[in-house]
N, C-alpha and C positions, 0 to 999 in steps of 0.2 A: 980870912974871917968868914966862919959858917954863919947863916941863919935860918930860923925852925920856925916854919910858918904852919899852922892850920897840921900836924904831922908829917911837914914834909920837910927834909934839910937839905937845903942847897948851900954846896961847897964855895960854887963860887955865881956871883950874879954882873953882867955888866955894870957899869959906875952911872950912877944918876938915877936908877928906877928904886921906887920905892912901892911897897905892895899897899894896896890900897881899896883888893876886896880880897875875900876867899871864905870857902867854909870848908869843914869836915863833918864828913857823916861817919857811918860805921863803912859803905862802901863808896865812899868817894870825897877825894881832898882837891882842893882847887884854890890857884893861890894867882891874883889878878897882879901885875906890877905896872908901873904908867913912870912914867921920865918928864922931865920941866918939862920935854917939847911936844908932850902928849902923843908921845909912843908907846905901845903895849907888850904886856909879853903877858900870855895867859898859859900857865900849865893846869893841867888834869890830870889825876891817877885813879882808876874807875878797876872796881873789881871786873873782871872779863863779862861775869857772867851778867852781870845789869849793863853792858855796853852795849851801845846798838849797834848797829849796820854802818861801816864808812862809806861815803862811796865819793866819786869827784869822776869828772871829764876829762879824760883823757884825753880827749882831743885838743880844747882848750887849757889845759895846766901841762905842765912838764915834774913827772913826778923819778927821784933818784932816790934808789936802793944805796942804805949807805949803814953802815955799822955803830952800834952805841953799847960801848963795853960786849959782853958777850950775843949782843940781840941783832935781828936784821932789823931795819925801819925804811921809813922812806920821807923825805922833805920830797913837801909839792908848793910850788908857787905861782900863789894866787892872788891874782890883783895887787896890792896893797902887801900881801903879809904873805910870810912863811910858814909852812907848817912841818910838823915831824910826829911822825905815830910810830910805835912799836907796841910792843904785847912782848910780857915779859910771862911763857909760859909757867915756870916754876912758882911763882906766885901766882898766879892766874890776873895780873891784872893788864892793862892798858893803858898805855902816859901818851900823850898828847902836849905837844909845845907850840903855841902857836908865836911869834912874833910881828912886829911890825916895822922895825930895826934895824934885825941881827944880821949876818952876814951869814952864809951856809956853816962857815966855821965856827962862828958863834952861837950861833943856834947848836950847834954838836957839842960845844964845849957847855953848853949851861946844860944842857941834856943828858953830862955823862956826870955834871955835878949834883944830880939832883939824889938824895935816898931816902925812899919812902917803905 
């Protein structure tokens, strides 16, 4: 069962979240999800060229190079929550998963479900 939030379709979502913010611009879609137990999952898809700058501590996080369909990306884990960033050059844009949740596999699997 797909669903199309705010212009983004996600193939498949873990069970229990339900979306509960998001917008769409012309260069950015962003679709908030939350679970009974007030867990999050925030995606963002950002044309490249209005992204800013990432940056994170390396010392403090542990970040892994890890593959999403044809893209490199990398899950960093911080505090609380997971993250996963790639840049999908042939579009020009940038997707961003964050979770609070998901397990590294799960974050990859809602990640390679997403088509925007």
């Amino acid at each position: 069962h797909a669903y199309e939030i705010n212009g983004l379709r996600f193939e498949w979502l873990p069970e229990g979240y339900e979306d509960v913010d998001g917008k769409e611009t012309e260069r950015l879609q962003r679709v908030e999800f939350e679970s009974a137990k007030h867990e999050y999952i925030q995606i963002r898809v950002m044309d490249l060229a209005e992204a800013s700058a990432y940056t994170y501590d390396s010392e403090e996080n542990r970040g892994r190079i890890v593959s999403i369909e044809d893209f490199e990306g990398q899950i960093i884990e911080e505090n609380e929550s997971k993250e996963l960033l790639w840049i999908d050059d042939q579009r020009g844009k940038i997707i961003f998963v964050m979770a609070t949740d998901l397990s590294q596999e799960g974050l990859l699997q809602l990640a390679e479900s997403i088509r925007y």
